[in-house]
C-alpha positions in Angstrom: -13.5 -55.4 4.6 -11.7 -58.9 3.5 -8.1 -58.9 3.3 -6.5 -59.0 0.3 -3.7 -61.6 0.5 -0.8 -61.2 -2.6 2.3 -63.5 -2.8 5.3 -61.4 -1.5 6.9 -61.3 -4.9 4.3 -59.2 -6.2 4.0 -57.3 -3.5 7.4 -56.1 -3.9 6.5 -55.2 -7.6 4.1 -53.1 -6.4 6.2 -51.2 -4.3 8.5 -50.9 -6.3 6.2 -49.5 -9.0 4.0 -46.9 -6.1 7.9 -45.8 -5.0 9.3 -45.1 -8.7 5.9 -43.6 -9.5 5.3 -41.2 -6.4 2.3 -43.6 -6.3 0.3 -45.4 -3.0 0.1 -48.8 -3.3 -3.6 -48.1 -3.4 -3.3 -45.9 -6.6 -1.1 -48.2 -8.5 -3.6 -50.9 -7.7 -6.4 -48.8 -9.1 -4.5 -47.8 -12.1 -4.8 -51.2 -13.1 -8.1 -52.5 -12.4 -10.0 -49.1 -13.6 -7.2 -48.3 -16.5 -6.4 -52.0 -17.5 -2.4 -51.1 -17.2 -1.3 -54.2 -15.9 1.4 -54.2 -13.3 4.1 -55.2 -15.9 2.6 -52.4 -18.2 3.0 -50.0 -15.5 6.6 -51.6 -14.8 7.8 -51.2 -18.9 5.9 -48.0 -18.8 8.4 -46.5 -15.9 11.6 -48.1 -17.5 10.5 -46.3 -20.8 10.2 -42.8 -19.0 13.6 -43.2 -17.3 15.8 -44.4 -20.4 14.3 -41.1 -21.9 15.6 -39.0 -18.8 18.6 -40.4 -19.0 18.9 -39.6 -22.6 18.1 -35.9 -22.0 20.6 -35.7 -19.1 22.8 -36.8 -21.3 22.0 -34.3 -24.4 20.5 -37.2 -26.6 17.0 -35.5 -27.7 15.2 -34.3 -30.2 16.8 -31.7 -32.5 15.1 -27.8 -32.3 14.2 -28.8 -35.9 12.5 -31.9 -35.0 11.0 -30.1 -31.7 9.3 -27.6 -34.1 7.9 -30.0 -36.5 6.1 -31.8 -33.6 5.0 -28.4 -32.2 3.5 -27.8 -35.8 2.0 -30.7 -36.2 -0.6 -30.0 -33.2 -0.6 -26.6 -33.5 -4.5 -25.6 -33.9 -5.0 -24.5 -37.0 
């Protein structure tokens, strides 16, 4: 199997990305060639999801009002 040589720059992206994921290198690798997320999709993707845990930590979510209306909305009819 050839080796596949990366700059180590975006190597550490990678990493990065498989650690904040829970992701092997291998999987976040895959993810983007058989999903099309590119690595900075993957990287915006992950910033996204923890500014909205850190918003619920800190109480700033949606309203039981708001939570219903969503619920409703894909409730099978």
């Amino acid at each position: 199997m050839a080796k596949l040589e990366i700059s180590p720059e975006l190597r550490a992206r990678l990493d990065a990305v498989a650690a904040r994921s829970g992701l092997s290198l291998s999987e976040v690798v895959a993810d983007a060639l058989e999903n099309g997320h590119s690595l900075e999709w993957q990287e915006q993707f992950l910033d996204k999801v923890a500014r909205g845990i850190d918003a619920a930590d800190r109480g700033e979510f949606a309203s039981a009002d708001e939570i219903e209306r969503v619920r409703n909305k894909y409730r099978a009819s």
